[in-house]
N, C-alpha and C positions, 0 to 999 in steps of 0.2 A: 452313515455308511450303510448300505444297500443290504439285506441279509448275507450271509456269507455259509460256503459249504467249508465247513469245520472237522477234520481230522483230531482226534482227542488222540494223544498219547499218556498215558499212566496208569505205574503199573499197582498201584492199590486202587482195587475196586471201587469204593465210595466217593473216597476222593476226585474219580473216572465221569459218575454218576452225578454226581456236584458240578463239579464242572461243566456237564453238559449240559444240563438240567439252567445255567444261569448264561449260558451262554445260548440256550434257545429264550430261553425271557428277555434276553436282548433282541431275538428277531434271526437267528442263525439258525440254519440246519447242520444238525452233527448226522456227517454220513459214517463216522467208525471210530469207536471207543477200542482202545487196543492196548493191551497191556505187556508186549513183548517188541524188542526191534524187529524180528523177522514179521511180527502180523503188523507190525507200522506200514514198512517196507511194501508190503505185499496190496497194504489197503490204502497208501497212496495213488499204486497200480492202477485200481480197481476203483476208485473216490473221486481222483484229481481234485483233490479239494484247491478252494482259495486259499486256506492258510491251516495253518499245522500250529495245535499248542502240544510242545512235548517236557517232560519230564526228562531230564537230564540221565536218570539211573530209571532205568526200567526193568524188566522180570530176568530177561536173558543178557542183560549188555547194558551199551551207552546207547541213550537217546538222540546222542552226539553224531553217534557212528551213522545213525538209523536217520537223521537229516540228509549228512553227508551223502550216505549212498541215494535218496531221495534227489538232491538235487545235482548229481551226476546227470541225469536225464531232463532237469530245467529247473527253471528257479520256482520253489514257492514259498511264498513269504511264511513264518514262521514265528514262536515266539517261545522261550527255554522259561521255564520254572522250575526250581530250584530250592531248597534248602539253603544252601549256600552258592549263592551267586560268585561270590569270590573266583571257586575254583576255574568256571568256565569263562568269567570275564578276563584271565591271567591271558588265557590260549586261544581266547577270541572277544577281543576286547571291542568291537562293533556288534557284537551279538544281542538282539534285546532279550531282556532277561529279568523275569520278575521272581521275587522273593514269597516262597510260600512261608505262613499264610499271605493271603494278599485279598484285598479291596477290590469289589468290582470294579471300581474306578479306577484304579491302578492297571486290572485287565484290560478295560476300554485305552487307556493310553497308549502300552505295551502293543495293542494290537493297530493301533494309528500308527507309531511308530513302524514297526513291522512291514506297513505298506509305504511309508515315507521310504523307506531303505530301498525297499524294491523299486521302489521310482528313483532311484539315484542308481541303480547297479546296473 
């Protein structure tokens, strides 16, 4: 898969920093590390990234919400981490969604997946 412009959502810092940090060693550009729905929202605007990893619970709200209103305006593939996957698979059970902690190579699936969906919708 081609590099990709990556949207990071999550709202503890390191974890933000981590994430981006192995998901450039994969060959991707992170255009915005963001740690609230409203600067998700704002720097999807602004990014258009290819694909969106968000954090389910974020600083100010749901990461949930902060997709949703995301792709009011179009679709971009996406991929939910979590703690508990449970909750979000209940109320969106097509949703890909990886369990933090998590394997780089469970990322890499998670985000294959992500764009298989998007080629089906």
């Amino acid at each position: 898969m081609k590099g990709l412009r990556i949207l990071v959502a999550e709202d503890d810092a390191l974890i933000g920093l981590l994430l981006a940090q192995v998901l450039e060693e994969m060959g991707h550009d992170i255009c915005a590390i963001e740690a609230t729905a409203t600067n998700v929202v704002g720097a999807a605007i602004r990014c258009r990234p290819d694909l969106m990893i968000v954090d389910v619970r974020l600083a100010d709200g749901s990461g949930i919400s902060a997709v949703d209103e995301i792709l009011r305006t179009g679709f971009v593939p996406h991929v939910f981490v979590t703690g508990d996957p449970t909750s979000i698979m209940v109320h969106r059970p097509s949703s890909v969604v990886i369990q933090k902690p998590f394997r780089e190579s469970e990322l890499v699936l998670a985000i294959q997946r992500a764009f298989d969906a998007a080629a089906i919708s």
